[in-house]
Each structure stands twice: as C-alpha cells, then as structure tokens.
N, C-alpha and C positions, 0 to 999 in steps of 0.2 A: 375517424371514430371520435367522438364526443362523451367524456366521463364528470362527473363534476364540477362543470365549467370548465375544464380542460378538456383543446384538441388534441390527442397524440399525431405528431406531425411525420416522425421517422421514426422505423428501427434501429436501434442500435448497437443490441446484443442480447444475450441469452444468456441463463445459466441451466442448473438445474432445474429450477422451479422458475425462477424468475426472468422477463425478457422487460428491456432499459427502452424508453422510448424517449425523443424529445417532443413536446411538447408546451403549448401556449393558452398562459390562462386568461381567458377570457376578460374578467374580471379586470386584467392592468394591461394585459397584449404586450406579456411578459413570456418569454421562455426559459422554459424548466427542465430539469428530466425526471422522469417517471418511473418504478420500477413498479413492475405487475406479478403480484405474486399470488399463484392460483394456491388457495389452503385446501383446496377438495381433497388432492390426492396427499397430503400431508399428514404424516406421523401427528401424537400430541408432543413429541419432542422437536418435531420440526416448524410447528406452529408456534413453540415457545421462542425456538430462534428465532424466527419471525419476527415475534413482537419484542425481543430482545434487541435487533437491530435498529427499531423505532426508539427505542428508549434511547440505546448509544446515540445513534445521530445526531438526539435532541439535547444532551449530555453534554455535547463536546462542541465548543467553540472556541476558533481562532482564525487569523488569517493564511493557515495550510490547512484545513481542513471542510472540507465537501461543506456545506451549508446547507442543514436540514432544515423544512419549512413547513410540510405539512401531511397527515399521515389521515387514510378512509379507507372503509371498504365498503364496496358495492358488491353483488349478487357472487357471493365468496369469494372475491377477488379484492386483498389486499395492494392498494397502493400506497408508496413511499415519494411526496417529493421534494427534491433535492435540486440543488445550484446546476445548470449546467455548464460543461467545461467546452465552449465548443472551437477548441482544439485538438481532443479525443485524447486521449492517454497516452505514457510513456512509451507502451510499446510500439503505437504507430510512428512514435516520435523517433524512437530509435531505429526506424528501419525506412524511416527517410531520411536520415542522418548517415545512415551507412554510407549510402553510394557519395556524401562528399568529403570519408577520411574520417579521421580521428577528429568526436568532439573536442574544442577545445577547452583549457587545463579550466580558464575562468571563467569559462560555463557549465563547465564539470562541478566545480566548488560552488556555483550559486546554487545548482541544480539539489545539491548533498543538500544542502545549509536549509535550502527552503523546506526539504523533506527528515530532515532531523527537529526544526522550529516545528513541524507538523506531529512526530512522533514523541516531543517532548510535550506538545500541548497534549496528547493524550495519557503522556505517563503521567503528568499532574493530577490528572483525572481520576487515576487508578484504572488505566482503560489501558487494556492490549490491544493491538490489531490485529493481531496474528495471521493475518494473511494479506502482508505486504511485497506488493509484485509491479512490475511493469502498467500489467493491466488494470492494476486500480492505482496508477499515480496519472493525475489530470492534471491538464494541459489549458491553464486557463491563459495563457498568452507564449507565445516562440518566438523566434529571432534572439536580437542583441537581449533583452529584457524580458526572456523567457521567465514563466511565474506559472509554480504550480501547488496541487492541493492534493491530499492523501483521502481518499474515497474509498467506498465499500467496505462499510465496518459491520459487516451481514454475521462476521464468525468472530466478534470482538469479545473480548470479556469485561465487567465493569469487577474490577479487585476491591475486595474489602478496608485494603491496606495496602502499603506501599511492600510489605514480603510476603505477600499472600501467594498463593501458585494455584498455577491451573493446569491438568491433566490430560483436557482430551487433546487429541491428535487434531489437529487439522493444517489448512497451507495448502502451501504449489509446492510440491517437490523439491524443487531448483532453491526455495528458498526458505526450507524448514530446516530451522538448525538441528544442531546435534544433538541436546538431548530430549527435543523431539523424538529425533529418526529410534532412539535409546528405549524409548517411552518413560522417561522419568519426568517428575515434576519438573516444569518453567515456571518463569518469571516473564519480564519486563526485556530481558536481556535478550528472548528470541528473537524480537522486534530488531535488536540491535543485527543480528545476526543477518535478517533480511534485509537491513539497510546496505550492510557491508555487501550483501549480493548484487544489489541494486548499483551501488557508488561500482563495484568491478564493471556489471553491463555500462555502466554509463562509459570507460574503458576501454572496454575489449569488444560490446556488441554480443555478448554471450553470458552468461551462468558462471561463475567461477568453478562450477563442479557438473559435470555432465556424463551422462551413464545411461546404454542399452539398454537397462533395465533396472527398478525399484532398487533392489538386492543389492547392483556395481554401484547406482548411486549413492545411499545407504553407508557403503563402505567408504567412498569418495570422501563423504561429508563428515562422519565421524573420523576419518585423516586427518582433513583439514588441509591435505595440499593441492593447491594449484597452482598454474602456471601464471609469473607475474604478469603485471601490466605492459604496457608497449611504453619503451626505454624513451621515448619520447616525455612521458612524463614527470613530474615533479618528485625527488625524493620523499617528500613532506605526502605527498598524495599516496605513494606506493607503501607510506608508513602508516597512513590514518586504513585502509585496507587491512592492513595487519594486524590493528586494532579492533577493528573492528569483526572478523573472521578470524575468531581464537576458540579452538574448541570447547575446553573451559568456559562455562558465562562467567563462573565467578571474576576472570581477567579481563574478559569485554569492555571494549569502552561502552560507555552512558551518553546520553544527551547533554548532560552539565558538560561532563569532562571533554566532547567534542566542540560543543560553543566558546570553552571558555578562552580557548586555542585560537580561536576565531581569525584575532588579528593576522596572526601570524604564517596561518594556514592559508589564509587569501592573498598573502604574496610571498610564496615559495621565491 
C-alpha cells in the first residue's frame, strides 16, 4: 500500500483506533513507522487526542525519545510519522531475555538510566506520559550497548507548569500508580511510579503488583507491597525500587534526584 510517498511495508500492531506500520519514504528510501488512525468512528474528544498526540510528539526532543517527523491525513485517515525502533520494544525484549536468566545488574542500570534521561526530557517539557509501559519502551539497538527510546505519547499531557495536575484516568493497569487507582489529582510523580514498575520487570520479568482482577489489583497497588527483587542483586538497586514505588508521590523519587546518584549507582 502506497500513502503519501510512503510504502507501508509491515504490520506491526494495533490499538484502539490506531494500527503501527513500518514503512519507507520514497522520497530518501528511508524507513519510518506509521501509525494509522481512522477519525471516522471517533468521538470529538477522541479526535482532540488525536491531534494532541501530534502536538506532544513534535514538543518533545531528545535522545530517549521516539523522534516525531511528520504528521497528514488522507481520506479521514490520520497518519503520524515517527523514528523507527527496529528492535521492537521492551516487552519483546523482556521475553527473549527470560529464557537466558536474570538480566544483568549493568544492563539493568543502563536500561533505567536511558529511560529516566527519557522521562526527564519530558518533565522539562511540562509533559507527562502517563502511559508508560514495556510496550511503549523501543529498542533501538540490544546486546552489550543496548539503547532505548520512550514512544507513544498518544495519552500524554502538555502541563501549564511544573505543579499543574491532571485528572483523567488513564495507563495499563500493572503500571498506574496510586493515586490514580484513588482517582485523585497527579502530577509528574506517576510517571515515576511506572518507571519504578518498569526498573522491577526489568528484575523479576513481571509487574511488581498483579491481581485476578481490577478491584485485587487496585488494592495491591494502593499497598504498595511486593515481593523483593532476586537476592542476586545489588543493595543500591533493591533501594532505588523503593524509591521509586512509594505510595505517597509526595516521597517519590524524581528524575533530578535519580541522575544525581548516578555515579554511584552504576557501581553498586
């Protein structure tokens, strides 16, 4: 299929509304990815997210972050294109990783390090992402010199200010903090919340909190207890965890307060 001087060459996933393709623009015989998003059957509030997602993409730059390019629509079909990662995301990453053991401790720390530089390029911004997960963390190179980028900021907020809060509900379950699940006003600090979910999978290979149903996990997560890391790791690691998944955001660590540790933190 042929849209705008871009082939779409593969699928690559789906959401709601929108299905990811790669694709090659004619024009350089360059590859992209594409997301397609049909506005037919959309709300006017879902077409506002829509083009709220174009806006963030084109907002936010750094080197962890998705690289937005260029934005059209054709016969009501909305396209977004963006950098392609083509090592596919965290979560394929983590489940070819399983079968060989516990990642290890100094690829665990690069892995955090490159996705907290990612989450601080957008707190600068006054930009949440609020729906940070496996599947939106890309994989733009693996092995020893693994190197990734924090993508899909479809349900991002751009904040007026650095205490501003935002209200609606949204996320993956496994990694909407607490007072999310509460429905009270967030911040900046949820973000943190699903890092700390993210730095455990990277861990365990699982959710730090998992539950049968909405309601168990819900209860889980406003706990705040889980089971630790595997004794294998670094004290210094099993402590930035704790920091980071504190029910409270008021006590949460921040992106400043994780980098500034840095040194010290990459050799436990």
């Amino acid at each position: 299929m042929q849209v705008n001087g871009f082939v779409l060459l593969k699928f690559l996933g789906k959401g709601t509304f929108g299905a990811v393709y790669q694709a090659r623009r004619e024009a350089d015989d360059k590859i992209y990815a594409i997301k397609k998003v049909d506005t037919r059957r959309m709300s006017a509030k879902e077409r506002a997210d829509a083009v709220n997602e174009i806006r963030v993409l084109a907002s936010v730059s750094g080197p962890h972050v998705i690289t937005f390019f260029e934005a059209f629509v054709e016969a009501d079909i909305l396209y977004i294109v963006t950098e392609f990662a083509q090592h596919g995301d965290m979560l394929a990453y983590l489940k070819a990783k399983r079968r060989q053991g516990n990642i290890p401790e100094q690829t665990v720390w690069s892995l955090f390090i490159q996705m907290c530089l990612g989450v601080k390029t957008m707190h600068d911004a006054n930009i949440l992402h609020r729906d940070l997960k496996a599947a939106n963390v890309f994989m733009c190179a693996t092995g020893a010199n693994a190197y990734l980028k924090l993508g899909d900021l479809g349900v991002a907020k751009v904040l007026k200010h650095d205490e501003a809060l935002a209200r609606t509900q949204v996320g993956t379950p496994y990694y909407v903090a607490p007072e999310v699940w509460r429905n009270k006003a967030y911040n900046s600090k949820c973000d943190m919340w699903s890092l700390g979910c993210l730095l455990y999978e990277l861990c365990t290979y699982r959710p730090p909190f998992e539950a049968e149903s909405m309601e168990g996990l819900a209860r889980k997560v406003m706990r705040g207890r889980y089971d630790p890391i595997p004794s294998g790791y670094s004290h210094s690691l099993r402590t930035l965890v704790a920091k980071l998944l504190v029910v409270e955001p008021a006590h949460r660590c921040v992106p400043n307060r994780c980098l500034m540790s840095l040194s010290a933190l990459t050799n436990p």
